[in-house]
MARSENU-41031 format. One record per atom (N, C-alpha, C, O, CB): residue in three letters; x, y, z. Coordinates in steps of 0.1 Angstrom, whole numbers, padded with zeros to 4 digits, always signed. Each point is the difference from the previous one (the first is absolute). Glycine has a CB too. Layout:
MARSENU-41031
alaXYZ;...
END
This chain:
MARSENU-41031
unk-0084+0034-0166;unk+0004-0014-0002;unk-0006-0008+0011;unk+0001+0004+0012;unk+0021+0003-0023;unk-0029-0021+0008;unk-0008-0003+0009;unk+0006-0012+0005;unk-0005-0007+0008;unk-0014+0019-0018;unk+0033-0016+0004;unk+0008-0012+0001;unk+0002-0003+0012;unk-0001-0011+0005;unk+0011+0013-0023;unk-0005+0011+0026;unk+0004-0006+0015;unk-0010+0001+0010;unk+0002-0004+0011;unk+0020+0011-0014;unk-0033-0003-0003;unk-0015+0000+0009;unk-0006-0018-0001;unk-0004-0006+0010;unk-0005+0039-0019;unk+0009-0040-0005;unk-0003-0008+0004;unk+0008-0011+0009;unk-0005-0007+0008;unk-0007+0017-0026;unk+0025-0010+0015;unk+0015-0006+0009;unk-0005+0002+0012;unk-0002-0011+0006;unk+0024+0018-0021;unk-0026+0005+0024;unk-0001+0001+0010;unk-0011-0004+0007;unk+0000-0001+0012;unk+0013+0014-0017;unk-0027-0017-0005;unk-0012-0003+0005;unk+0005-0020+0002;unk-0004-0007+0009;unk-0016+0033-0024;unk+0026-0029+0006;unk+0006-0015-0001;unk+0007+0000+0011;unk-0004-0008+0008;unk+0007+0005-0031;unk+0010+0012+0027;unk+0008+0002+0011;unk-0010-0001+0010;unk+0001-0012+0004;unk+0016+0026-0013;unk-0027-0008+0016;unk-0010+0002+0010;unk-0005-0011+0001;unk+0000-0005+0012;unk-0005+0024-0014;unk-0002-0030-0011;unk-0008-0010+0003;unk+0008-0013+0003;unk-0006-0009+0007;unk-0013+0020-0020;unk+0032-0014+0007;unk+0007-0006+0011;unk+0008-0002+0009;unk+0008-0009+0004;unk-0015+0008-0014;unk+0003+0012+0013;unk+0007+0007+0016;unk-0010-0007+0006;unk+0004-0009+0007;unk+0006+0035-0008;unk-0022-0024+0000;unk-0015+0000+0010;unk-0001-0019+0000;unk-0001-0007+0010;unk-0019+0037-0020;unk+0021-0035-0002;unk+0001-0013-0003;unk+0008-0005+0010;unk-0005-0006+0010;unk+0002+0008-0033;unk+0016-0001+0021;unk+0011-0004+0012;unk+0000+0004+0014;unk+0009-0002+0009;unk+0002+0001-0026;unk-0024+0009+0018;unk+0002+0004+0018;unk-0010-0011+0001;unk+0004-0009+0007;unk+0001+0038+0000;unk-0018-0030-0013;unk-0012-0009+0006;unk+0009-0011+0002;unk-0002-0005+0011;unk-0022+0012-0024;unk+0036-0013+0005;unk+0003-0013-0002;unk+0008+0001+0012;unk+0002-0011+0003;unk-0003+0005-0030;unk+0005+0012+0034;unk+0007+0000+0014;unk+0013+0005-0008;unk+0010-0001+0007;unk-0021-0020+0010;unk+0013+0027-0029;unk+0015+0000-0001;unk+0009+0013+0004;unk-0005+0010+0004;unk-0001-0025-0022;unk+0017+0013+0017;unk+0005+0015+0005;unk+0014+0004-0007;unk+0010-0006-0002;unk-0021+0002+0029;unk+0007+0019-0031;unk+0011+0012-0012;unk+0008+0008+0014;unk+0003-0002+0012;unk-0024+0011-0040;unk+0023+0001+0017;unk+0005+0011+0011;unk-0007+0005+0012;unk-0012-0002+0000;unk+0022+0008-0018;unk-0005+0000+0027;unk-0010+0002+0010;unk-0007+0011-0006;unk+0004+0007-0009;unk+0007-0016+0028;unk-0029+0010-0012;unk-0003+0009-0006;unk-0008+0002-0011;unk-0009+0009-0001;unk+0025-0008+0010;unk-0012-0011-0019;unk+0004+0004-0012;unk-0016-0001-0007;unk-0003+0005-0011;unk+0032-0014+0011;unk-0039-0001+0009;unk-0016-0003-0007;unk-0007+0016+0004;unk-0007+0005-0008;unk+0003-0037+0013;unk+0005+0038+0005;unk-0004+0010+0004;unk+0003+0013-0010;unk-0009+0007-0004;unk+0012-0019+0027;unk+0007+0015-0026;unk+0015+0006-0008;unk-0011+0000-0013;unk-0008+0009-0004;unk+0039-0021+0016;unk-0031-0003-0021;unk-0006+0003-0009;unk-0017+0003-0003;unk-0006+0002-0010;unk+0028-0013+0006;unk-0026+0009+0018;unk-0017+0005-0003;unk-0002+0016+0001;unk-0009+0007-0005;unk-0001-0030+0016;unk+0021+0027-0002;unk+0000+0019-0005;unk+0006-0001-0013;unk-0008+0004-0008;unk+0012+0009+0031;unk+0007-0016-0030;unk+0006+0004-0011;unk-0014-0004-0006;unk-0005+0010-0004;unk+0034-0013+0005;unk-0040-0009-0004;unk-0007+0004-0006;unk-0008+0012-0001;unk-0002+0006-0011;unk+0006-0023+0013;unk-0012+0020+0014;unk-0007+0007+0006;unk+0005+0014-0011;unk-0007+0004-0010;unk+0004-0017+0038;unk+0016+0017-0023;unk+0003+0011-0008;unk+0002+0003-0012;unk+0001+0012-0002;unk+0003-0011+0016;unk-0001-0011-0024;unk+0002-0002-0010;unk-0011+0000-0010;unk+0002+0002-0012;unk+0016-0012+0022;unk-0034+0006-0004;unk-0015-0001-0007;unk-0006+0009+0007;unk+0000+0012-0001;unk-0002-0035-0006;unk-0004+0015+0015;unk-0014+0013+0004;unk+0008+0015+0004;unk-0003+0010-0007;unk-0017-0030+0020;unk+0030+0021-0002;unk+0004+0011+0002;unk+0005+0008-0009;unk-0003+0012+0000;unk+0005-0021+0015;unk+0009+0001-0028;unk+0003+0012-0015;unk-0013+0001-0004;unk-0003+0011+0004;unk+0026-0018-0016;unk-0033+0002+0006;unk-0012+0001-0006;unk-0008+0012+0007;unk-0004+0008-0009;unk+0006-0033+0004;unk-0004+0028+0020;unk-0005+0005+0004;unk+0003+0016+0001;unk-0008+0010+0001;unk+0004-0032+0006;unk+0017+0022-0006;unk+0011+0012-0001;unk+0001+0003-0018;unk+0003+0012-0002;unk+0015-0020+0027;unk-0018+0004-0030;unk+0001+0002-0016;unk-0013+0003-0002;unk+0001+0011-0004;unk+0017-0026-0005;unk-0028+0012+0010;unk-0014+0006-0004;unk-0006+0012+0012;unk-0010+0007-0004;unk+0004-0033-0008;unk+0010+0028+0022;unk-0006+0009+0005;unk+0011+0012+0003;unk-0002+0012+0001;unk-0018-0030+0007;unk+0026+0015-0007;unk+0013+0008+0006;unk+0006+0004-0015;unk-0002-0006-0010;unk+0009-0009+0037;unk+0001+0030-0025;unk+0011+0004-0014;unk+0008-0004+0000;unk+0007+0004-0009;unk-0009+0011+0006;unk+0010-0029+0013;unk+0008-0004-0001;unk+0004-0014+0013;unk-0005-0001+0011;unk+0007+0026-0026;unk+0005-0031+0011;unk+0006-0011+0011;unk+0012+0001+0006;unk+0007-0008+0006;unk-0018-0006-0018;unk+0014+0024+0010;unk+0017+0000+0003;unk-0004-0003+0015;unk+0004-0011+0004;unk+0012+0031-0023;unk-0022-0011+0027;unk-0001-0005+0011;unk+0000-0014+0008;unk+0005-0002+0011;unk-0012+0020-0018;unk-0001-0027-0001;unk+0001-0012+0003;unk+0011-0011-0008;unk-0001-0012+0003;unk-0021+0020+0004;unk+0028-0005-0015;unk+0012-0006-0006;unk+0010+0005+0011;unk+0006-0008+0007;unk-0012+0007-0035;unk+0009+0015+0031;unk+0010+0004+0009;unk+0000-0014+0013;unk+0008-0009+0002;unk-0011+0041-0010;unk-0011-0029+0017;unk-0001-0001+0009;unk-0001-0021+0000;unk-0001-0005+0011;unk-0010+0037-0006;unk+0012-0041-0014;unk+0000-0010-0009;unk+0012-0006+0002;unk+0003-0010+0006;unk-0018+0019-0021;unk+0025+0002+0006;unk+0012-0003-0007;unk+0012-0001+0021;unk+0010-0007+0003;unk-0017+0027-0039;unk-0002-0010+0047;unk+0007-0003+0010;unk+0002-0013+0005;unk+0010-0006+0001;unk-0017+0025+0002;unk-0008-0024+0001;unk-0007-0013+0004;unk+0009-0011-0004;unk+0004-0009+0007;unk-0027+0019-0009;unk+0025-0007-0013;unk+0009-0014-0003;unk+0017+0000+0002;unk+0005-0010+0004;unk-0023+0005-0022;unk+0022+0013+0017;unk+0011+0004+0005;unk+0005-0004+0015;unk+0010-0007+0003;unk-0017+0023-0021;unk-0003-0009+0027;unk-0001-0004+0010;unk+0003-0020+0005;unk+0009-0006+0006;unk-0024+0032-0009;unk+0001-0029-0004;unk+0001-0017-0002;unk+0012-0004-0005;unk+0008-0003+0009;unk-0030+0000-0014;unk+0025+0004-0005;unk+0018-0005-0002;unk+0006+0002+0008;unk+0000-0010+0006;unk+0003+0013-0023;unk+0004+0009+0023;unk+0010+0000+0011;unk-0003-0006+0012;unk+0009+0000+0008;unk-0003+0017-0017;unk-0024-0024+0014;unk+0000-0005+0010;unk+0001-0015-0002;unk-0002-0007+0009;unk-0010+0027-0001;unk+0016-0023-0019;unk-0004-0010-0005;unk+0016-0007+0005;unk+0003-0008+0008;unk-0025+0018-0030;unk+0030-0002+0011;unk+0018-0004+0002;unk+0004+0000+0014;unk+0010-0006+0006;unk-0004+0018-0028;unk-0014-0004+0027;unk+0003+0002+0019;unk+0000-0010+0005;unk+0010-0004+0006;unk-0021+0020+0000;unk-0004-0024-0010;unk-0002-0010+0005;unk+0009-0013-0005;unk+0003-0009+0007;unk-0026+0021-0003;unk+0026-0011-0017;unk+0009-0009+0000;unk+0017+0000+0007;unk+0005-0010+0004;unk-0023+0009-0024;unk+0021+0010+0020;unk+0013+0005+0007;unk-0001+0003+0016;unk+0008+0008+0006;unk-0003+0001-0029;unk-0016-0017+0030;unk-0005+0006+0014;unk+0008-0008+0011;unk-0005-0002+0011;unk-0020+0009-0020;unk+0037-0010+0007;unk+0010-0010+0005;unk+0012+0008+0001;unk+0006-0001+0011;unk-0015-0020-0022;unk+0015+0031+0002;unk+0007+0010-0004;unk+0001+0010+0013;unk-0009+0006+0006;unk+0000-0011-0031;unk+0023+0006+0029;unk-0002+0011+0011;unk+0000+0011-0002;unk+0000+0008+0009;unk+0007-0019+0002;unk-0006+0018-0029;unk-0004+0011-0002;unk-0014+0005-0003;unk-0003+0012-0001;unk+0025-0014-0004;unk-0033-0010+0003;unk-0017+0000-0003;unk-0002+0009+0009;unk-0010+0007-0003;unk+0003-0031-0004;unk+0012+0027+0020;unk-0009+0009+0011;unk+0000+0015-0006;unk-0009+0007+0000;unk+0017-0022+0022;unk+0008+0018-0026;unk+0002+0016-0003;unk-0004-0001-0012;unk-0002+0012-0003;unk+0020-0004+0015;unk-0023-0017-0023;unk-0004+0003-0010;unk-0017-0002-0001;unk-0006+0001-0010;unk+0030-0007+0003;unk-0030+0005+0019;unk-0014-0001+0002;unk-0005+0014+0002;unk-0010+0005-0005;unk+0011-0028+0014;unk+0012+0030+0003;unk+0000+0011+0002;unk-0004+0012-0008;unk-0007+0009+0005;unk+0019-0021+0007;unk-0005+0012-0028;unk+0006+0006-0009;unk-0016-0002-0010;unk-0004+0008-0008;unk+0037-0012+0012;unk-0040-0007-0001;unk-0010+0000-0009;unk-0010+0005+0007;unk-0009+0005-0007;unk+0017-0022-0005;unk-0010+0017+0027;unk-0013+0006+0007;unk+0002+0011-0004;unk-0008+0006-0006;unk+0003-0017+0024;unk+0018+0016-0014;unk+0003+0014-0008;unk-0003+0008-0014;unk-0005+0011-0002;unk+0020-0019+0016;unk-0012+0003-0018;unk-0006-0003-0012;unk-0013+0001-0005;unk-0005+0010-0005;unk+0020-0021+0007;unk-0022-0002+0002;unk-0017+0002+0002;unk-0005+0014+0008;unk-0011+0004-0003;unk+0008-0032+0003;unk+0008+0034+0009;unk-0004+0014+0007;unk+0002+0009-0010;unk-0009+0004-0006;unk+0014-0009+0029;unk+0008+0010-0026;unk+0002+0011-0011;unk-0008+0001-0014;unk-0005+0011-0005;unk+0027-0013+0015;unk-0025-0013-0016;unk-0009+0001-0011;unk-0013-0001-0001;unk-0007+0003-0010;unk+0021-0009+0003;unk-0019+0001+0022;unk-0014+0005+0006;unk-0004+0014-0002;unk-0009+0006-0006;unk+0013-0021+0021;unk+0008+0018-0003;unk-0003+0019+0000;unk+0001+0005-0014;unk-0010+0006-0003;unk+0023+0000+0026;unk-0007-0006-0031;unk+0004+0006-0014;unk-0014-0002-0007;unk-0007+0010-0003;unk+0036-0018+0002;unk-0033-0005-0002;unk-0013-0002-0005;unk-0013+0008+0003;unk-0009-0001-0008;unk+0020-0020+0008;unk-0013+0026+0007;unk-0009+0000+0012;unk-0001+0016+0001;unk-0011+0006-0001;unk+0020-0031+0015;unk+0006+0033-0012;unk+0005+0015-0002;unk+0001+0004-0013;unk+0001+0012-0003;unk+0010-0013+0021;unk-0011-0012-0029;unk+0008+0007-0014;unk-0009+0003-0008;unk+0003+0004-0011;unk+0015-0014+0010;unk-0032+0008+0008;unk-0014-0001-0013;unk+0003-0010-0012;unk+0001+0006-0011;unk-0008+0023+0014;unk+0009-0040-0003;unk+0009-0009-0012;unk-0012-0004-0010;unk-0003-0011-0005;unk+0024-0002+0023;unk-0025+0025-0021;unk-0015-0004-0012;unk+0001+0000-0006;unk-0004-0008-0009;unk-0008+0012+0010;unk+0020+0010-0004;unk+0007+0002-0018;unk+0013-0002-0002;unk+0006+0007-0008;unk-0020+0011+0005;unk+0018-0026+0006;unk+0015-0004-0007;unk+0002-0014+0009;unk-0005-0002+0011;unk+0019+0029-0018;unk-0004-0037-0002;unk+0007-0009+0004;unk+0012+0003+0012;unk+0010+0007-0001;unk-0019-0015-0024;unk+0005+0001+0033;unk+0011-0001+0012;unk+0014-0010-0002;unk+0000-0011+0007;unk-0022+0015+0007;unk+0032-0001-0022;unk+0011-0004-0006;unk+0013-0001+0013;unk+0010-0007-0001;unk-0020+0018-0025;unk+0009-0005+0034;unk+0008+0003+0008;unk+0002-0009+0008;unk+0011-0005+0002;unk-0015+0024-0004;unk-0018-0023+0010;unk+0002-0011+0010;unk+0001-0010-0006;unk+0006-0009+0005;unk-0017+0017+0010;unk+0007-0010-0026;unk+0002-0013-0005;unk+0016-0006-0003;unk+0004-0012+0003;unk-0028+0018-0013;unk+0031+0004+0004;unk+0011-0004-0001;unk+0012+0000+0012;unk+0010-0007+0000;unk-0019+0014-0022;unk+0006-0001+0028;unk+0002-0003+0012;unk+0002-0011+0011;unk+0008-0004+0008;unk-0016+0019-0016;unk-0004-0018+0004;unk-0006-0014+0009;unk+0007-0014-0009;unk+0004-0011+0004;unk-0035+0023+0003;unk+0032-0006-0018;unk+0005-0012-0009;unk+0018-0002-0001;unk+0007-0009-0005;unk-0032+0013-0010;unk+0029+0010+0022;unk+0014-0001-0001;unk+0003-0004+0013;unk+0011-0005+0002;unk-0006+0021-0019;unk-0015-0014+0031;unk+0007-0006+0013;unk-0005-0016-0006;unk+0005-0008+0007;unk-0008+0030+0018;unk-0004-0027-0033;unk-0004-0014+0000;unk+0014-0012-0009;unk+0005-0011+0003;unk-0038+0023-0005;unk+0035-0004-0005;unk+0010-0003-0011;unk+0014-0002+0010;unk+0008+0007-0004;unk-0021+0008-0018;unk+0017-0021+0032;unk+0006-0002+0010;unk-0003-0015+0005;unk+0009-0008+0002;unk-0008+0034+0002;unk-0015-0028-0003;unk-0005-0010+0003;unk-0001-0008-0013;unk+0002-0012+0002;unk-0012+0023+0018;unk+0008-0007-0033;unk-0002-0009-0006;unk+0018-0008-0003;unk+0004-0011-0001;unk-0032+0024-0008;unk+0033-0003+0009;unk+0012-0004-0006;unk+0008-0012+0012;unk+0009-0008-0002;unk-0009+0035-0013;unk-0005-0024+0026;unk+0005-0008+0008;unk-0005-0017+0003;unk+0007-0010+0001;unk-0003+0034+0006;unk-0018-0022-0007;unk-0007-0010-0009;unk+0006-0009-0012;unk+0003-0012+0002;unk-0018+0028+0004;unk+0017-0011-0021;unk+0010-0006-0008;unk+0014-0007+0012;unk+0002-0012+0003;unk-0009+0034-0027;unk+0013-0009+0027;unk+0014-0008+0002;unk-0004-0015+0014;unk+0006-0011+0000;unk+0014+0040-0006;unk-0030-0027+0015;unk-0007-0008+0008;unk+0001-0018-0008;unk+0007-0010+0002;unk-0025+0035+0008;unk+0006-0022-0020;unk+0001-0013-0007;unk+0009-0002-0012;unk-0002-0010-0006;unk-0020+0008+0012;unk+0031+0010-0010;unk+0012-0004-0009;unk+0011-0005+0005;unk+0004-0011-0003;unk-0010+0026-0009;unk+0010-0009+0021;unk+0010-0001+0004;unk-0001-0009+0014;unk+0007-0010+0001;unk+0000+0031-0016;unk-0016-0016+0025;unk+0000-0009+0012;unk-0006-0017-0001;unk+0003-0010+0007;unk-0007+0036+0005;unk-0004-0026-0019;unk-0013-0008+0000;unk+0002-0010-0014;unk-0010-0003-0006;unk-0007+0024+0019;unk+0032-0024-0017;unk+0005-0009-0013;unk-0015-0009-0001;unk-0008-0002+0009;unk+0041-0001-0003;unk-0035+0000-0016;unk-0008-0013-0005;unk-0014-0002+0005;unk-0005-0011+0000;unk+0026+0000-0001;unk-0027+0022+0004;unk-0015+0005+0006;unk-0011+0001-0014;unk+0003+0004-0011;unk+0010+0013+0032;unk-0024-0023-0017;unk-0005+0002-0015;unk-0010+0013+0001;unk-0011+0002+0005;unk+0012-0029-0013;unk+0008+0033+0001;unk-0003+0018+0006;unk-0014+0001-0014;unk-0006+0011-0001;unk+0041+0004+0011;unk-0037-0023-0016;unk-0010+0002-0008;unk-0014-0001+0007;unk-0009+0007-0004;unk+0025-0014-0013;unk-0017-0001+0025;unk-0011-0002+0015;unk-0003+0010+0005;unk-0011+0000+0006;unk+0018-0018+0001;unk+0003+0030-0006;unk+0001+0008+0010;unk-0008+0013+0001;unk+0008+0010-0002;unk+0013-0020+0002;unk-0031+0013+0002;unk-0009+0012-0005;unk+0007+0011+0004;unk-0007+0009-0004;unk-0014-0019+0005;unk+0031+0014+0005;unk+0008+0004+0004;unk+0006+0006-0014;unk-0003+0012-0003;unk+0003-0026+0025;unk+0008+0006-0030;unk+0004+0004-0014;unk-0002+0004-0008;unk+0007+0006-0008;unk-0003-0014+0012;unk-0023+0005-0006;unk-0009+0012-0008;unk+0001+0010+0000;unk+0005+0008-0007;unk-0017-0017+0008;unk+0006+0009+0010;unk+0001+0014+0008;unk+0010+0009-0004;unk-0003+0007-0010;unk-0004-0019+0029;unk+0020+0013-0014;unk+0014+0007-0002;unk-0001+0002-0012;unk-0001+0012-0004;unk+0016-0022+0019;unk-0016-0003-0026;unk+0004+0008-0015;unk-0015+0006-0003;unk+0001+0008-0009;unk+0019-0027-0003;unk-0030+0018+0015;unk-0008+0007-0004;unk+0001+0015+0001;unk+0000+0009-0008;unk-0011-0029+0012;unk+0014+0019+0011;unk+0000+0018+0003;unk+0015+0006-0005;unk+0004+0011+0001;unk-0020-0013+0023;unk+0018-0003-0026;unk+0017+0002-0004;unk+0004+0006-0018;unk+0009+0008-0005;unk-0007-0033+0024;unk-0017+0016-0026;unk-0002+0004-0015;unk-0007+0009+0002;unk+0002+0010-0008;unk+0000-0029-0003;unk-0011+0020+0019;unk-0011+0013+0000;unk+0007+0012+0001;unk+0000+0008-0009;unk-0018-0020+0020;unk+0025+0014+0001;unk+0007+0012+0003;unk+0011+0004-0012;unk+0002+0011-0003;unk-0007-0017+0029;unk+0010-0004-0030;unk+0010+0005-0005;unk-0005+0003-0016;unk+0006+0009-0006;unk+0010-0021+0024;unk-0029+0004-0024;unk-0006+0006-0010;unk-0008+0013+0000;unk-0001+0008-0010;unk+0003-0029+0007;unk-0008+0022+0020;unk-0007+0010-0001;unk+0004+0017+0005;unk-0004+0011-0003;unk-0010-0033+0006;unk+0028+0016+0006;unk+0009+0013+0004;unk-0003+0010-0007;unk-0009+0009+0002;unk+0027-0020+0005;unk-0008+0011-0022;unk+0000+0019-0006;unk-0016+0003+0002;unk-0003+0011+0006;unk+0026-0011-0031;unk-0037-0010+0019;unk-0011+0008-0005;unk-0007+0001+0019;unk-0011+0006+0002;unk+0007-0018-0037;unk+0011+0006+0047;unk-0004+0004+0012;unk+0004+0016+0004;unk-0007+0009+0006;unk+0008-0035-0001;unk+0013+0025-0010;unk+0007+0013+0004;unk-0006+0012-0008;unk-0003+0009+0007;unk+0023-0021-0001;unk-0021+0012-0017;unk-0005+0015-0008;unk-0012+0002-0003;unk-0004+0010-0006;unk+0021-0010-0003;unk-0026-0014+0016;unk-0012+0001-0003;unk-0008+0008+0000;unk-0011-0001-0006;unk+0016-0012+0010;unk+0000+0025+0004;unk-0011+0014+0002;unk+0002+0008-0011;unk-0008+0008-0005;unk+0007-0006+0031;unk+0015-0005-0029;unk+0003+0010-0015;unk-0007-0008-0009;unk-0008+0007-0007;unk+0032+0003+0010;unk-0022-0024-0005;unk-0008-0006-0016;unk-0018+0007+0003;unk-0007+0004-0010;unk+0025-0037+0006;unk-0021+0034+0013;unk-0015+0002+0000;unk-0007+0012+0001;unk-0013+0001+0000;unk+0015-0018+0008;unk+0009+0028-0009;unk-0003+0009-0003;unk-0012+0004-0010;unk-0011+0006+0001;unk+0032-0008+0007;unk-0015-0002-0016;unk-0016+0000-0014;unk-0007-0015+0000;unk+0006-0010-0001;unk+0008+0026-0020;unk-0027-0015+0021;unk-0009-0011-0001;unk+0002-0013-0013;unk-0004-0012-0001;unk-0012+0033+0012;unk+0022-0014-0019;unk+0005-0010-0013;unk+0011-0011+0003;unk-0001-0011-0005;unk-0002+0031-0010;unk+0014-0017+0024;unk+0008-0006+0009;unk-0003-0007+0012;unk+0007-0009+0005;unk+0002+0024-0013;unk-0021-0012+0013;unk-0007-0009+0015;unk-0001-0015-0008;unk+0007-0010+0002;unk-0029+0033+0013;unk+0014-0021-0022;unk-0001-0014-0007;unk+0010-0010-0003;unk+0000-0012+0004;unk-0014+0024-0011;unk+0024-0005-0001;unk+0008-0009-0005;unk+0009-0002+0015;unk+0005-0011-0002;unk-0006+0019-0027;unk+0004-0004+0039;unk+0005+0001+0013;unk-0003-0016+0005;unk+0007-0010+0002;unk-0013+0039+0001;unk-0010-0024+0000;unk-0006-0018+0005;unk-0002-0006-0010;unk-0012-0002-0001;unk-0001+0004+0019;unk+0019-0006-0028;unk+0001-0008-0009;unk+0011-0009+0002;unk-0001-0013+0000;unk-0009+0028-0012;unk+0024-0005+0012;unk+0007-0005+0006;unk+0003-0003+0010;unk+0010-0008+0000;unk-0010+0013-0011;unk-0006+0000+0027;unk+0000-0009+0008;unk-0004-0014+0007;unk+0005-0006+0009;unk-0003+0024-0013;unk-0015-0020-0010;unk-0005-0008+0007;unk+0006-0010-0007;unk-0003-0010+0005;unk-0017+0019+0003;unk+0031-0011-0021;unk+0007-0001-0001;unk+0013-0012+0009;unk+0003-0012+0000;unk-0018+0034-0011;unk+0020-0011+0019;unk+0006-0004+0015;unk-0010-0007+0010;unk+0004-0005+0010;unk+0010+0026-0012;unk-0030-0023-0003;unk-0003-0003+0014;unk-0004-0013-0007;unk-0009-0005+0007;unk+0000+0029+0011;unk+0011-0030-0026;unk-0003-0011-0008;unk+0012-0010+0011;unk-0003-0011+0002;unk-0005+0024-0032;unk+0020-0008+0036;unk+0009-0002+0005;unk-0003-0007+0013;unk+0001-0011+0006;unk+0008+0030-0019;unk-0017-0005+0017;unk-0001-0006+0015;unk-0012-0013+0002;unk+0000-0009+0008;unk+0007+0036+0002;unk-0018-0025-0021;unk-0011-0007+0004;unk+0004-0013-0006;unk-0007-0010+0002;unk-0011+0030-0001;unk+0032-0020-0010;unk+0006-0017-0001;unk+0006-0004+0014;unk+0001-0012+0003;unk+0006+0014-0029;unk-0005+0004+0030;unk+0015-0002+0010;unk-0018-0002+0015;unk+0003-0009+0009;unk+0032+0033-0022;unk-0045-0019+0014;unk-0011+0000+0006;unk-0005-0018-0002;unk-0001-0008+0009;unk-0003+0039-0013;unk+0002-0034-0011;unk-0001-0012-0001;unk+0008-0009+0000;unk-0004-0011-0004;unk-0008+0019-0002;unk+0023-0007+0009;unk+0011-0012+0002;unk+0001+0000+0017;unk+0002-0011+0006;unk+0014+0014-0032;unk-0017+0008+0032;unk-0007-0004+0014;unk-0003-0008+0003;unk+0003-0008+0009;unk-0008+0020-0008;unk-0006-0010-0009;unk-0012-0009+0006;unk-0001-0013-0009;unk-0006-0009+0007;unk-0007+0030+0001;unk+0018-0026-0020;unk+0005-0014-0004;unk+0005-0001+0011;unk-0004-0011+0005;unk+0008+0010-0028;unk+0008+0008+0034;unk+0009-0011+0005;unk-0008+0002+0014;unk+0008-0003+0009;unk+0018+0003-0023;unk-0037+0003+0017;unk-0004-0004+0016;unk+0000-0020+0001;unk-0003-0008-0009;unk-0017+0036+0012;unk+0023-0030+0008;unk+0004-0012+0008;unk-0009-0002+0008;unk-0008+0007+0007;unk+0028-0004-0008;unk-0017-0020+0000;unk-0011-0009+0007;unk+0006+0007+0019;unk+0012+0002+0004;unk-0013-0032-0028;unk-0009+0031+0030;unk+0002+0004+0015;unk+0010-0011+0007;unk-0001-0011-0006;unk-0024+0023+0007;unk+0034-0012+0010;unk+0006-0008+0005;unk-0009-0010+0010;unk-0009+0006+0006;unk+0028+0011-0010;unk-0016-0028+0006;unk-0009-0003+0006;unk+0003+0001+0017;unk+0011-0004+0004;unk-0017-0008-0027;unk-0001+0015+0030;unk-0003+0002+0016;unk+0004-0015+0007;unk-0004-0012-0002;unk-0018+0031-0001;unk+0036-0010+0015;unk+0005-0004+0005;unk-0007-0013+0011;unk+0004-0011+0005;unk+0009+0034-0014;unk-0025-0015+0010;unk-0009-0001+0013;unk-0007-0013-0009;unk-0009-0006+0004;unk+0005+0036+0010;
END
């Protein structure tokens, strides 16, 4: 399915649009999507035609962003006097699924573990987020907020993509099943690369200098 490939090339070009313009998204976030391209074209392309497989680089992919979300909510919650022990818990984090990647040979099978993982210490942050602008933040026009994409994006993904993340090494057992597998994932990733372009719809005119 090529739906969320083009979403994301749209997502990228006005990301890049709104940085020349001085504007500014999440932190990060113009950098963020020129690897999600990077990896998403030439790098799958390159791994699918020469290599028996990509899992290696989807595994090692699926970390990267993971990673970015939780640094992401950090940063928004970086006022918070629990952000320190929860920064802690994510370096931590990034070390163990380093080593794991790295020790596990992750070529031939999907890495379900770190991913879900990473997405259940994250799922803390998003939810706190929600109650942040629901409940703290009355009458906010939370539709501005790239912030909000975001959350429900990864929020539909995971939760659409969970069971076929978790048993995924069982559905792929037979090659007749690989397919229909990323079919339906990409499926889920139609998700994120909306929630990628409402980002970037809501980047903002820069503040202007104090000085």
């Amino acid at each position: 399915m090529l739906a969320f490939k083009f979403i994301l090339i749209a997502a990228l070009c006005v990301t890049l649009y709104g940085y020349v313009q001085g504007k500014r998204t999440l932190p990060g976030f113009t950098l963020f999507m020129i690897l999600v391209f990077i990896f998403e074209f030439p790098l799958d392309y390159m791994f699918n035609t020469y290599l028996p497989s990509n899992f290696g680089l989807k595994n090692y992919f699926s970390k990267l962003c993971v990673y970015y979300y939780i640094w992401v909510y950090l940063d928004y919650f970086k006022a918070k006097a629990w952000n320190i022990y929860y920064k802690g818990v994510w370096c931590l984090y990034i070390l163990v699924t380093q080593l794991y990647f790295y020790l596990g040979k992750q070529s031939t099978y999907i890495d379900a573990l770190s991913y879900n993982a990473g997405m259940i210490l994250l799922l803390p942050l998003l939810l706190a987020y929600l109650y942040d602008v629901v409940y703290k933040k009355s009458y906010q026009p939370v539709f501005r907020d790239p912030y909000l994409y975001l959350t429900f994006g990864v929020l539909f993904f995971f939760t659409s993509a969970f069971p076929l993340l978790t048993f995924a090494n069982l559905l792929i057992t037979q090659n007749s099943a690989y397919e229909a597998y990323t079919q339906l994932l990409n499926v889920g990733n139609i998700f994120l690369s909306l929630a990628y372009l409402g980002v970037a719809l809501c980047s903002t005119n820069p503040k202007p200098s104090i000085a």
